[in-house]
VEXVOSE-131271 format. One record per residue (C-alpha): residue number from 1; residue in three letters; x, y, z. Coordinates in nm, 3 decimals, always signed. Each point is the difference from the previous one (the first is absolute). Last residue first. Layout:
<recs>
zavo / zake / east / north / up
NUM / Ala / X / Y / Z .
...
</recs>
This chain:
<recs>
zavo / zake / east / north / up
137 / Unk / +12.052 / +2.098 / +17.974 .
136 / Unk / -0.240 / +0.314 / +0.003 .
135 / Unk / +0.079 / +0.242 / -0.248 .
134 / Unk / +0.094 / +0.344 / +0.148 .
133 / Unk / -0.232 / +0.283 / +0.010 .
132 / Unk / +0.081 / +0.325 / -0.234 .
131 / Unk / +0.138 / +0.323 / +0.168 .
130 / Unk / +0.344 / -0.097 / -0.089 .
129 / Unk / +0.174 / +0.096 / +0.334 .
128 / Unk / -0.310 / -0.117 / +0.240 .
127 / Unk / -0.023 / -0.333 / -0.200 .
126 / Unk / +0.339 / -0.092 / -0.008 .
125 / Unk / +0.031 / +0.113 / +0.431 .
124 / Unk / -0.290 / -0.232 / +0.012 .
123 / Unk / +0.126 / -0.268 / -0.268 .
122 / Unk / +0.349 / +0.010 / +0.286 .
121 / Unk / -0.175 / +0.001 / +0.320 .
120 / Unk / -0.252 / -0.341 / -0.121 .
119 / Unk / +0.336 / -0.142 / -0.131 .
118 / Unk / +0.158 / +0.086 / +0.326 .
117 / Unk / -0.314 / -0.142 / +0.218 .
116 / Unk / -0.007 / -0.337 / -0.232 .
115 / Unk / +0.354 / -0.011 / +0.048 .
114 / Unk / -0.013 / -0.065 / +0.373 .
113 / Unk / -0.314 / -0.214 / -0.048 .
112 / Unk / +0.175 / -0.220 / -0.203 .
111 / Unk / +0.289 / -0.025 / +0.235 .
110 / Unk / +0.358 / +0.166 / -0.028 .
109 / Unk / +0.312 / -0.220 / +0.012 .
108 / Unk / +0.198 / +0.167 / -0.261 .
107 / Unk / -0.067 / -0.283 / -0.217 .
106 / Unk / -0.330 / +0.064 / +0.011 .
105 / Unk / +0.041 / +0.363 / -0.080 .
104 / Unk / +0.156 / -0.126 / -0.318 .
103 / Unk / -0.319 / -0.192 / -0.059 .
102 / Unk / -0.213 / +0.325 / -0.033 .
101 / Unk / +0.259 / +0.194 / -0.201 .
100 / Unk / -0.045 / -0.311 / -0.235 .
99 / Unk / -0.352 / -0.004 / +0.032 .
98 / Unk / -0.055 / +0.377 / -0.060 .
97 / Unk / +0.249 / +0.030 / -0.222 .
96 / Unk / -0.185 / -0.287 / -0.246 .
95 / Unk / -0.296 / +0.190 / +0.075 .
94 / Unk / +0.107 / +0.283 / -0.146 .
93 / Unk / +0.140 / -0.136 / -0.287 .
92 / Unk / -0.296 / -0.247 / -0.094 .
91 / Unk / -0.228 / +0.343 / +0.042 .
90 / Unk / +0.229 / +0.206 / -0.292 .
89 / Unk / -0.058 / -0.311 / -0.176 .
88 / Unk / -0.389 / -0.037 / +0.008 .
87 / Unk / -0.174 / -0.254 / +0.136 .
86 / Unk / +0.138 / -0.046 / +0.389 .
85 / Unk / -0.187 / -0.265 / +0.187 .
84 / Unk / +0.015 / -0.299 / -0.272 .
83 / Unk / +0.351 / +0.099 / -0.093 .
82 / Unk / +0.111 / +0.004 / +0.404 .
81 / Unk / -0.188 / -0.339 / +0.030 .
80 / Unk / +0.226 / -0.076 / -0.314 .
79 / Unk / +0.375 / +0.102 / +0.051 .
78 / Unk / +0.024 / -0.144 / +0.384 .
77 / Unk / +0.295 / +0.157 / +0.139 .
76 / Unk / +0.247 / -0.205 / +0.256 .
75 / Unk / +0.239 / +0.167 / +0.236 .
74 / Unk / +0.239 / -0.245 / +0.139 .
73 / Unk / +0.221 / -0.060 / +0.258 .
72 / Unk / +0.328 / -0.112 / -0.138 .
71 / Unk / +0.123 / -0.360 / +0.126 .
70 / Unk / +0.214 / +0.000 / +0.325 .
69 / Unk / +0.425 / +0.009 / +0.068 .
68 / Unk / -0.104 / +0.289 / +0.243 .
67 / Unk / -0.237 / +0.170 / +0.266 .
66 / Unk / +0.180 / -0.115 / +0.347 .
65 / Unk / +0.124 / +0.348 / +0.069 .
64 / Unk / -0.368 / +0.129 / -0.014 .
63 / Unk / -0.254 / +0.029 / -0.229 .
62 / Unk / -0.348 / +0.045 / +0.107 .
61 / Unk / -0.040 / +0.393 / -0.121 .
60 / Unk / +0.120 / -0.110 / -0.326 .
59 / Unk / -0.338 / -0.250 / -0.014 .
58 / Unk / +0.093 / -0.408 / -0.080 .
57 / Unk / -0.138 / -0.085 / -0.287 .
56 / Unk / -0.279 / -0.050 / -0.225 .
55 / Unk / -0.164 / +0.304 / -0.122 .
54 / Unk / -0.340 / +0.015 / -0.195 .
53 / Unk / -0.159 / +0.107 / -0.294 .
52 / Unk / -0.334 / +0.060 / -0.174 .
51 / Unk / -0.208 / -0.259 / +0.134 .
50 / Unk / -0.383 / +0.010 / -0.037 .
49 / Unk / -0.008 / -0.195 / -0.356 .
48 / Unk / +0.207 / -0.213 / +0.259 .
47 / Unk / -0.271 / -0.069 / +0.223 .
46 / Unk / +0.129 / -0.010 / +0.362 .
45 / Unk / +0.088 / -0.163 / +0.299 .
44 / Unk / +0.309 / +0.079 / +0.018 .
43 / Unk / +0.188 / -0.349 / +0.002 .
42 / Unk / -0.256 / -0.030 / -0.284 .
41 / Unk / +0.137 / +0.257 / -0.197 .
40 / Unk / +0.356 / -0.074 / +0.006 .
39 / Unk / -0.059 / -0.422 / -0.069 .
38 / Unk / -0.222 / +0.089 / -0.278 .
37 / Unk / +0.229 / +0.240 / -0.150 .
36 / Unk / -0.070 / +0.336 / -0.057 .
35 / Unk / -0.081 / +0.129 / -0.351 .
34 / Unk / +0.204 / +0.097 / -0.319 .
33 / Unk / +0.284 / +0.021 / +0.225 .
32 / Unk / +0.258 / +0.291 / +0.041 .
31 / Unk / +0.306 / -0.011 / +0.196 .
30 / Unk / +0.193 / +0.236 / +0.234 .
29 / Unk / +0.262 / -0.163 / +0.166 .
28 / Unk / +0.177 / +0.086 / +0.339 .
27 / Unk / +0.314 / -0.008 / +0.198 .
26 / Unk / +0.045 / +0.322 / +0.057 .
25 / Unk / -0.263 / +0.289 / -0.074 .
24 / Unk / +0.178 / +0.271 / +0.243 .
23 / Unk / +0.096 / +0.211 / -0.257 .
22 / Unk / -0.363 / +0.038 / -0.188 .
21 / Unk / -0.120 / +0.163 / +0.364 .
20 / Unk / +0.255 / +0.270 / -0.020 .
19 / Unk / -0.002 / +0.038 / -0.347 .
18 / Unk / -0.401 / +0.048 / +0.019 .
17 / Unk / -0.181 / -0.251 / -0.199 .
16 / Unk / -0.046 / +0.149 / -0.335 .
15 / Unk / +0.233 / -0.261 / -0.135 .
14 / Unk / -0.206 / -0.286 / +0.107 .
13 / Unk / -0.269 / +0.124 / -0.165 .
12 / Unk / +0.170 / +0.036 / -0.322 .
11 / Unk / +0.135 / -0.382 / +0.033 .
10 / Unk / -0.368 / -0.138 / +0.067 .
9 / Unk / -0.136 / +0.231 / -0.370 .
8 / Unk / +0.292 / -0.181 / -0.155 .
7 / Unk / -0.153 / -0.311 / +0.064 .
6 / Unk / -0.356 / +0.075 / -0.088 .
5 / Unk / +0.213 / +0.094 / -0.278 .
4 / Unk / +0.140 / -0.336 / -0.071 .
3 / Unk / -0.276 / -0.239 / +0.141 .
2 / Unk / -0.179 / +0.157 / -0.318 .
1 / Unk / -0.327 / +0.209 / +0.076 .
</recs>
């Protein structure tokens, strides 16, 4: 897919973040990468075929009255592992909104396990409403 959809497909998923949650983005950029870089990866501890975004920042929850005059935070999204695990376009999108929605709670200041259980909630509540079992991430 060309950098500029796969693009596009990152701003729609932003705007389907909930007005109330979308307002409160401050201070942040939202940038896609073919693939993580070594020095991102390896500070995590993982492969970056593996990677398909990540938030660097400091959490809205963890601002206080000293939060100012600093770089963005960042949400980075990693075009290619999310290629290699989602074939199809219609699956590219939705995993590009999972990830982004994903790292957005990050920034929020909830864990990995915290969204795990809400994204585990939400394809449950999918699932039950549709009938059909939801795709496993």
């Amino acid at each position: 897919m060309e950098v500029e959809r796969f693009s596009a497909l990152v701003d729609e998923a932003v705007a389907s973040i909930p007005e109330d949650f979308r307002s409160r983005l401050d201070n942040i950029l939202i940038e896609v990468q073919p693939i993580a870089a070594p020095e991102v990866y390896r500070g995590l501890s993982k492969n970056p075929w593996g990677l398909l975004g990540v938030y660097q920042g400091v959490p809205y929850a963890r601002r206080g009255p000293w939060y100012g005059n600093v770089l963005p935070d960042r949400i980075l999204i990693f075009q290619k592992p999310i290629e290699l695990q989602a074939r199809t376009a219609a699956e590219i999108r939705k995993l590009v909104r999972q990830v982004v929605i994903h790292e957005v709670g990050h920034y929020f200041g909830l864990t990995d396990e915290e969204l795990r259980r809400l994204e585990a909630e939400a394809d449950e509540a999918e699932a039950a409403g549709s009938g059909k079992s939801p795709s496993p991430l």
